[in-house]
C-alpha positions, 0 to 999 in steps of 0.5 A: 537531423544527425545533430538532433539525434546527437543531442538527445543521445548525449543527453540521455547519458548525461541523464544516466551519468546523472543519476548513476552517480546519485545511486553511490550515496546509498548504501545497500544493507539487506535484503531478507525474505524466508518465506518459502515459495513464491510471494508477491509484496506490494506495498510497504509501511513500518510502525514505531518499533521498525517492524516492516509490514508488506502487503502480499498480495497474490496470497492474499495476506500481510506480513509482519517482520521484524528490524532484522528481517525475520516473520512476526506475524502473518495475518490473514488468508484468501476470503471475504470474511473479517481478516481474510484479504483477495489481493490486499495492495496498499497498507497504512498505519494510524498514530496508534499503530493501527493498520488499514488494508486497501483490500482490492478485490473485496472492494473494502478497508479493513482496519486491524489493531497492531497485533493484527485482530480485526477491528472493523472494515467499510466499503462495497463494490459501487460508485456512491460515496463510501463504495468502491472499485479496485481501492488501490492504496491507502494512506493517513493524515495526522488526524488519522483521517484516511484517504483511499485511492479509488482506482477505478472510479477514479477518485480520492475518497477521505474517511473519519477513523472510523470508515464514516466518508466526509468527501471526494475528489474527482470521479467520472466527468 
């Protein structure tokens, strides 16, 4: 028993050895946020031009900024209207920088133009094909086909750009 725990301790070094010697191949070269008071990012994307777009959700809005760190542009605000988010969590780009907000708790996607106005949202609250519940993260394929992880009814749903849905995966059962 004293040679098992051994071995699994010295094996957890080695894997931390491991690991902490991966780590001094990346250099660290920023870190910004200018933002006053509390925010909460949750996802992250960037566009063709290296601005960073960040999904703050607990203020209920997306925020743009810049290569060297500093705000572009914050869109949105707390609500069920177009533009407006309640805890945005995932964030993607299209191939005409498009972006596409998993908007969690109003159970939608809204999608927006790169400068932030709204262009069009899909999505209630439900389990029927296009319906959602928690949509949790958002990501695009080539095609600009967009797949959204339903969280809560645990599936994959895949849509055309324009929010018509084409199929699932998985669900209850």
């Amino acid at each position: 028993m004293r040679s098992a725990i051994f071995i699994t301790i010295y094996l957890i070094l080695l894997v931390f050895h491991a690991i902490s010697e991966d780590y001094q191949h990346f250099t660290f070269l920023h870190s910004w946020c200018d933002l006053a008071g509390y925010w909460t990012p949750e996802d992250v994307t960037t566009d063709a031009f290296s601005n960073i777009l960040v999904t703050d959700t607990y203020n209920h809005r997306i925020i743009k900024f810049s290569p060297d760190g500093s705000i572009v542009k914050i869109i949105g605000s707390k609500g069920t209207g177009d533009c407006q988010f309640n805890n945005p969590c995932g964030i993607s780009l299209d191939k005409e920088g498009n972006i596409y907000v998993a908007d969690t708790y109003n159970d939608r996607i809204q999608k927006l133009s790169s400068d932030g106005s709204f262009i069009a949202k899909w999505g209630t609250k439900g389990k029927g094909d296009g319906q959602f519940n928690y949509p949790y993260d958002i990501c695009i394929d080539s095609s600009n086909n967009i797949y959204v992880a339903d969280t809560y009814n645990n599936r994959i749903q895949k849509f055309s750009p324009d929010g018509v849905f084409i199929k699932k995966w998985g669900g209850d059962g």
